[in-house]
N, C-alpha and C positions, 0 to 999 in steps of 0.2 A: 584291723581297725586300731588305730594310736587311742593310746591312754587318753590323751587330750580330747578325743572327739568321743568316747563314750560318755554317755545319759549315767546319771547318777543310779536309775535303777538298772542298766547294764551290767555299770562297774560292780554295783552290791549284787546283784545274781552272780561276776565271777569268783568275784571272793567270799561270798556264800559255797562256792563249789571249790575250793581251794580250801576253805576251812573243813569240808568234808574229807577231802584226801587228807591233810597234813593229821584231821583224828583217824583215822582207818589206822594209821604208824606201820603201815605194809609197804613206803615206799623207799627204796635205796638212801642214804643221807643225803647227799647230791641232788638228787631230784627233790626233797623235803626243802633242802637251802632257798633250791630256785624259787619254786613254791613259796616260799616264807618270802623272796624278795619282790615277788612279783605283788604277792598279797599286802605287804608294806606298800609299793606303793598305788596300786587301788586304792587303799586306806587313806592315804595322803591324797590322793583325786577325791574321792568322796569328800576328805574334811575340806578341800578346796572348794568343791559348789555347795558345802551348807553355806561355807562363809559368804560366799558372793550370793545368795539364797537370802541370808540376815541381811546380807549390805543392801537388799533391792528392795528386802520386807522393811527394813529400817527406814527410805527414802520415801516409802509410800504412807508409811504412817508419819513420820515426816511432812507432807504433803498434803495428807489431810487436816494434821490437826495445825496449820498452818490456814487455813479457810477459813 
């Protein structure tokens, strides 16, 4: 599954489970790297749907107090 189609709580379950390996520090450096890059950008997908999250919570109160 692409980055882009994971649910916000997908992505935070894998990089939940990537913060677990990168503390264990049992694994090769190389493999830690990937890890750290992969985990960056989950990080960056997650902060991408709060914001569009705020931007839709923002519209709706927007919306109402508009009435």
């Amino acid at each position: 599954m692409a980055k882009k189609e994971l649910t916000f709580e997908q992505a935070k379950e894998k990089l939940d489970g990537i913060v677990e390996k990168l503390s264990s520090g049992n694994l090769p450096i190389d493999q830690m790297v990937k890890l750290y890059e992969e985990g960056a950008e989950l990080s960056q997908h997650c902060l991408g749907l709060l914001s569009a999250y705020e931007a839709r919570l923002e519209q709706v109160d927007k919306y109402i107090l508009e009435e």
